[in-house]
C-alpha positions in Angstrom: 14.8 8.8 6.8 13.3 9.9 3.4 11.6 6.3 2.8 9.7 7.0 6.2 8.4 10.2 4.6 7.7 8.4 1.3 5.8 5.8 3.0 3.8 8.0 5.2 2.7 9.6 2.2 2.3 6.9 0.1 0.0 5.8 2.9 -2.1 8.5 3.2 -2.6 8.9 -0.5 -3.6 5.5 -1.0 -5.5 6.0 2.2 -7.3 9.4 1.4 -7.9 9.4 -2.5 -8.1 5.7 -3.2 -9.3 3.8 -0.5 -12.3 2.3 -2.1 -9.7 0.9 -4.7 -7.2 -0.7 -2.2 -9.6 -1.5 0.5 -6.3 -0.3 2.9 -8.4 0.3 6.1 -9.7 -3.2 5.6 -6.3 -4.4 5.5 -4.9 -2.1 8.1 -7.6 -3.7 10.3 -6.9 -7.4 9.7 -3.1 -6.7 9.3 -2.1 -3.7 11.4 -1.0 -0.4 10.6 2.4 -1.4 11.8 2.6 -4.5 9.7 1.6 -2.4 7.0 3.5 0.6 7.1 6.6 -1.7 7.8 5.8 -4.0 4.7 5.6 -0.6 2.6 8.5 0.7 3.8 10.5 -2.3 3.5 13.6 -2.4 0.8 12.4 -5.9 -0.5 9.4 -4.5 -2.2 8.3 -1.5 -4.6 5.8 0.1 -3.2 7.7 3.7 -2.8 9.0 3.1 -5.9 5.8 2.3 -7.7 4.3 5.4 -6.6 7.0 7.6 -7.3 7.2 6.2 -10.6 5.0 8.1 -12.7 3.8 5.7 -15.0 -0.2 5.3 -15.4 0.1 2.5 -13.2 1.0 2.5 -10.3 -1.9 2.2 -8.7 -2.4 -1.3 -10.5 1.1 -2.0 -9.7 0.2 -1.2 -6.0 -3.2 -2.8 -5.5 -1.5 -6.5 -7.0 1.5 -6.1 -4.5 -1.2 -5.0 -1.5 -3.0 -8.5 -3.0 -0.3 -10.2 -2.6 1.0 -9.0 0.7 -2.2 -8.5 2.3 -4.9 -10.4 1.1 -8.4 -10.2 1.9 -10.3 -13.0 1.7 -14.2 -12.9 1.4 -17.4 -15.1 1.6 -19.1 -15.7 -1.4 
């Protein structure tokens, strides 16, 4: 039950304060908020753990897994 509540937040944090660094709506849009949430959430990646880490970066940590996971592809 606590890693729903870590995810939610983690969410909204990346969501509210650092959207223009992980371009999450984008993602949400192209992915879904349920395939996102549940990817987050999941016990085969870090993302909780990353944020909850407390080192400098996270965010980094986060934005290569988000890469990974979801990735965004754009026209050049």
């Amino acid at each position: 039950m606590n890693r729903i509540y870590d995810t939610k937040d983690v969410l909204e944090d990346l969501y509210d304060m650092y959207e223009e660094d992980t371009e999450l709506n984008a993602r949400v849009k192209k992915y879904s908020l349920g395939t996102v949430f549940a990817e987050v959430y999941s016990l085969n990646n870090c993302y909780i753990e990353y944020y909850n880490s407390g080192d400098d970066d996270w965010l980094v940590w986060i934005n290569d897994a988000l890469d990974q996971d979801f990735p965004l592809e754009y026209a050049k």
